[in-house]
N, C-alpha and C positions, 0 to 999 in steps of 0.2 A: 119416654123421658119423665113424664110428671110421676110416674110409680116409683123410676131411681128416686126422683127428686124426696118423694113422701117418704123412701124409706131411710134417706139422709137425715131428714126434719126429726122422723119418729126415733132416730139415735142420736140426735144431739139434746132431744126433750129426756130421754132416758139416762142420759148421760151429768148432765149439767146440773152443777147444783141448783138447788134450789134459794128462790130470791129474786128472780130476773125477771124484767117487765118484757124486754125481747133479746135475741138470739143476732148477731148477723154474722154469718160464716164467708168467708174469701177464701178459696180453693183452684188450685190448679189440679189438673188429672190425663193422664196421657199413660194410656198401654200398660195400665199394672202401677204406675206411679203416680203416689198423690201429694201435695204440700198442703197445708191448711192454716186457719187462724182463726179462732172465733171469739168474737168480744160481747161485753154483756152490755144492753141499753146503748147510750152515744157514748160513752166511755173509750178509750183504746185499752182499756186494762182485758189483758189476754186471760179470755175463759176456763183456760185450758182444758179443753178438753180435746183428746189423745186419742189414736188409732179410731178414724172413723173408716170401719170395714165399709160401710155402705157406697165410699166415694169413690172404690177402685171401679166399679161397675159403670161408674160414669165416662171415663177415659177409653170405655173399654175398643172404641173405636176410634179413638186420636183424640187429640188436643181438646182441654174446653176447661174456659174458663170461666168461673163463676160466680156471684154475689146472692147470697139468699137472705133472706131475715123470714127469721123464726116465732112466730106466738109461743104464747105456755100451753098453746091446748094443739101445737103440732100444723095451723096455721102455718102457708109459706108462701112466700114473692120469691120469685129467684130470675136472675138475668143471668144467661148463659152466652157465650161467647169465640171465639177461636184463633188464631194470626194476632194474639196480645199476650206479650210473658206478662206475668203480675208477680213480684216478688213482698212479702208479708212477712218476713222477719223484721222489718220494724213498721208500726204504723204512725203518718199513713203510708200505703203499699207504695212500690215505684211500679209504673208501667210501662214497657219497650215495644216500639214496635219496629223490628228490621225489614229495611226497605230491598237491601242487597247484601247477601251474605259474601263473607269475607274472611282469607285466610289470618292465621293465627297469627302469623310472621311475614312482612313483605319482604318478599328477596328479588333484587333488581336482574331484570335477566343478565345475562352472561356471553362474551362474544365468542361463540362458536367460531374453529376452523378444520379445514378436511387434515385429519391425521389420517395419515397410511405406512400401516409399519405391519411389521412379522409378528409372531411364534402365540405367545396364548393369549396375549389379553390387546390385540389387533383390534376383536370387534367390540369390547368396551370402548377403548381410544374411540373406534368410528361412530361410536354413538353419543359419547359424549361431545366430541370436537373439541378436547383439548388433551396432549401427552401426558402420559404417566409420566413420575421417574422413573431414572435407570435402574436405581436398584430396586423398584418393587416388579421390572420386567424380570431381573435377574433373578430374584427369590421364586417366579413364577415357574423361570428358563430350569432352576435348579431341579424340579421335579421333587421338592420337598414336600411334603404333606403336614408340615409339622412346623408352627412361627412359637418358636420358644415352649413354652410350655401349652399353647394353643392349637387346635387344627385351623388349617387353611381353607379358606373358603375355593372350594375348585372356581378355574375363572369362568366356568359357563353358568354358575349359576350368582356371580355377581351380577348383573344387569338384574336379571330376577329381584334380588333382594334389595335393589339401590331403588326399584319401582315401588316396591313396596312399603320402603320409609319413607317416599315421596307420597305417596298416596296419603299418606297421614296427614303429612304437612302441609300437602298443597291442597287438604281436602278444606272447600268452602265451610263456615262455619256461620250456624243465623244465631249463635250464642254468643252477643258481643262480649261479653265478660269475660270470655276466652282472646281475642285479641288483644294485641299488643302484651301476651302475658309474660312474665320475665323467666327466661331461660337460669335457672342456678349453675354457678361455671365456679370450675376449681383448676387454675390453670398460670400461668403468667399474663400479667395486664395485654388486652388486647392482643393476642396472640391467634384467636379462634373468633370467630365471626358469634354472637351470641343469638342465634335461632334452634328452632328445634332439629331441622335436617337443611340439609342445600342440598343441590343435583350435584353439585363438584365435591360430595363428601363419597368415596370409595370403598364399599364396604370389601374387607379383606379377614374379617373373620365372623363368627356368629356363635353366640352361645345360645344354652339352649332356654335361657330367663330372655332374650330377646334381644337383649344388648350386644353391641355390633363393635367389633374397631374398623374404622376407617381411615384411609387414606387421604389427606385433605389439599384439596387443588385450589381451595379460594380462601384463604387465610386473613385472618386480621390483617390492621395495617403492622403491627409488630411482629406478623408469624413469618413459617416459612413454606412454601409449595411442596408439598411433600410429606410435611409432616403429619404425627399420626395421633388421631383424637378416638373418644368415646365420646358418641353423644347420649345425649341427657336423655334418662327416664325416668317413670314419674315418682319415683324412690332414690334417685341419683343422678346427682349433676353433671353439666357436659363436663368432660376432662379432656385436658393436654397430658398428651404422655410422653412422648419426646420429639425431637426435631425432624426424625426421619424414621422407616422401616430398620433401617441398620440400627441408628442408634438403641431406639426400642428393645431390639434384639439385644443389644451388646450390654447394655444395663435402663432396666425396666423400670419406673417408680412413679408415683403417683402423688400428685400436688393437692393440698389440706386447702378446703374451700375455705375461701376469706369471708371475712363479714361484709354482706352485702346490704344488709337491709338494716336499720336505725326508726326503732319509734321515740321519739323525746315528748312529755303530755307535761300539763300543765305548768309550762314554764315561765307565766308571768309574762314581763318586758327582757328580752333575751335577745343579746347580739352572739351568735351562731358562728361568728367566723373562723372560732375553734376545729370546725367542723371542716374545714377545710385541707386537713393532712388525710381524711379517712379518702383514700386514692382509690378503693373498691368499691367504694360507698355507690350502688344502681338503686335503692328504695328507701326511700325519706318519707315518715309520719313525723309533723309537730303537731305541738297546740300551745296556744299561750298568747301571750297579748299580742305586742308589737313586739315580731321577727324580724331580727335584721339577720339575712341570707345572702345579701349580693356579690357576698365575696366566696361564694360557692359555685362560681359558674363554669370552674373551668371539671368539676367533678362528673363522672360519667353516669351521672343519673335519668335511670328511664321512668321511674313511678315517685309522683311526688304528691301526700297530700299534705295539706296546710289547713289549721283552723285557727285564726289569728284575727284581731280588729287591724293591726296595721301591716303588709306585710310586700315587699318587693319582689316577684317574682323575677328573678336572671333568665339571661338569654342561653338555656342549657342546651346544649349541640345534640343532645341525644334523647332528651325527653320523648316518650312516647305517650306518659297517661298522666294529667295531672285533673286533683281536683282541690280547688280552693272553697272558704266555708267563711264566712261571720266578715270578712274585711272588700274592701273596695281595691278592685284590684285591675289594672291595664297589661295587657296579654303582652309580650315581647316577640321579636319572632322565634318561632319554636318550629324548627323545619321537620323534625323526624313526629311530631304531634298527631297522637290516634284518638284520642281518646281523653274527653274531657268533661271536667262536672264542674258549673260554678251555677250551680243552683240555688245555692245559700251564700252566694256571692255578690256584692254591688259590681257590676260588670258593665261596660258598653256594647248590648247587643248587637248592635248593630253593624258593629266592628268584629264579630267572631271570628275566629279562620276556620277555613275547608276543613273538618275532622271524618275522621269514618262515622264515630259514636259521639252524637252529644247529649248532655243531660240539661234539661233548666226547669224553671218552673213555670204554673200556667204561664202566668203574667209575659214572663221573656220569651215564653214561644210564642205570643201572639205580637213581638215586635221582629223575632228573629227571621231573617234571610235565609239564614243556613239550610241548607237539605243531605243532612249525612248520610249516610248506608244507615244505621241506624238511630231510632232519638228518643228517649226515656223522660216521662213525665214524672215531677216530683212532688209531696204537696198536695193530692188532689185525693179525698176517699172514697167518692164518688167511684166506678164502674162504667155508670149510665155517659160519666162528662168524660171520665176516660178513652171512651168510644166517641164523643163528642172531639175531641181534642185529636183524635185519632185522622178521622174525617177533614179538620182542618189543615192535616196535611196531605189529606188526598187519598187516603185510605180510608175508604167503606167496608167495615168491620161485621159482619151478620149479629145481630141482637135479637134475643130472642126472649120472651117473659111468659114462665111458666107459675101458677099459681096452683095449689093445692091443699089437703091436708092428707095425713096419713088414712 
């Protein structure tokens, strides 16, 4: 390790302009991929300096995270690390450390019951434990191979493919940043459940870009059993396509995503209640003095951030990530709540609710109760306290300090 390390040091001395009394590099590196940031003296002004070949060598065996400081004559400290994301697009870095990985989308289980029926799609029914409709038995019965302009998915190799978009979605994730992420949907309000896949979604055709249509057995509260969706990929949002396999058939057409997402910045003293017809409205950015927002509660918003001195957060039915910035702010209940930042918030820690993800800064994690699946330090450019802080939640992080020169 101290030979990679020498010959990191000996390219960032070669590299960097000249003028700098030292070096400190913050790097992540895992398997071929590296992130990096090096600043000059105690400055955060970014060094830039680009494509350090030296750092993929480091990762070469997993995870490792790092802090180095550079001499001008190739001198080096470096504390290395592992089980700690460190993110350095802005300084100082934030630090994560997930305790329990966690799906993207929580989907509530489902009540199974024994179905027993005939002809081809018998042993989907018995595996899923809820009935098809009749007319997608029918289009089955008919021995067509052909849904419109589409081929059919033969029905032996549905259960196959329904595992396979589960496997996606139900796959654990230690990347909280992927949690609670917003589904983009182009469909009628509330018609389609907004995740990325469910077990009661039926796949009945496949193309060969990977995108599916399916048959949908668990529907918004405004859909209908049956109907027939495209879900979302990562170039295309989920869609409603019509009410049913027939309809579908009988005239085909496809719904223009609505505006979902709204950033409004520097808006001074701003009463927002305008805001209250946009009925799509799932992702809200403000900023601005005193927001007055509380007549926005009844909007289906899942991602909300706010940078405000005075600001009322509403009791949103459907919020999943919210982070507040600059104002003093009392949390309402927020039942659908993943994912939360009020690190640059006056907050009552002590009052936080149950999240997967929390963020705060040193000071509030040393009051806070909370123990989320995961929790992100803000604030701190330290490495050394980072691992410190790590530990006061019970996680003993490997540190290691290697010193060298080229």
């Amino acid at each position: 390790m101290e030979k990679l390390l020498a010959g990191v040091a000996a390219e960032l001395v070669a590299k960097a302009k000249p003028g700098w009394d030292y070096l400190t590099l913050r790097a992540t590196c895992d398997s071929g991929y590296t992130n990096h940031r090096v600043t000059s003296g105690p400055s955060d002004d970014h060094a830039r300096v680009r494509h350090l070949k030296s750092l993929v060598a480091l990762g070469g065996d997993g995870n490792v995270v790092v802090e180095m400081r550079v001499e001008p004559d190739g001198a080096f400290t470096a504390l290395l690390t592992d089980g700690l994301h460190q993110l350095t697009g802005h300084l100082p870095p934030t630090y994560t450390v997930v305790f329990e990985p966690r799906p993207r989308h929580v989907i509530p289980p489902y009540e199974r019951t024994e179905v027993t029926s005939t002809g081809p799609l018998a042993a989907v029914e018995a595996e899923l434990g809820v009935p098809l409709p009749a007319e997608v038995h029918e289009l089955y019965r008919s021995g067509v191979t052909e849904f419109g302009d589409h081929i059919l998915l033969p029905a032996d190799e549905i259960l196959s493919v329904r595992r396979e978009l589960l496997d996606f979605e139900g796959r654990l994730t230690r990347n909280p940043h992927d949690w609670a992420e917003l589904v983009p949907y182009a469909g009628p309000r509330d018609a389609v459940r907004l995740v990325g896949r469910h077990p009661l979604w039926v796949p009945i055709v496949r193309y060969p870009s990977g995108a599916t249509l399916c048959v949908d057995l668990a529907p918004g509260p405004r859909g209908r059993v049956g109907q027939l969706i495209e879900p979302a990929l990562t170039c295309c949002p989920l869609q409603f396509l019509a009410e049913s396999v027939t309809e579908w058939h009988r005239s085909p057409e496809r719904h223009d995503q609505p505006e979902e997402e709204l950033g409004l910045h520097e808006l001074g003293d701003a009463d927002l209640t305008s805001l209250a017809s946009l009925e799509d409205l799932r992702s809200l950015h403000l900023s601005g003095g005193r927001l007055r927002i509380d007549g926005l509660a009844h909007l289906p918003l899942e991602h909300l951030e706010i940078t405000a001195t005075d600001v009322t957060v509403p009791a949103f039915q459907r919020l999943t990530r919210l982070k507040v910035d600059g104002a003093r702010v009392e949390l309402p209940e927020l039942p659908m709540l993943r994912v939360l930042d009020v690190s640059r918030a006056d907050v009552d820690v002590e009052s936080l609710p149950q999240v997967d993800h929390l963020t705060l800064n040193a000071e509030q994690w040393r009051r806070c109760t909370v123990r989320p699946a995961a929790a992100t330090l803000v604030g701190e450019r330290s490495l050394a306290k980072a691992l410190d802080w790590a530990g006061s939640l019970g996680v003993e992080l490997p540190r290691r300090v290697v010193s060298g020169r080229p």
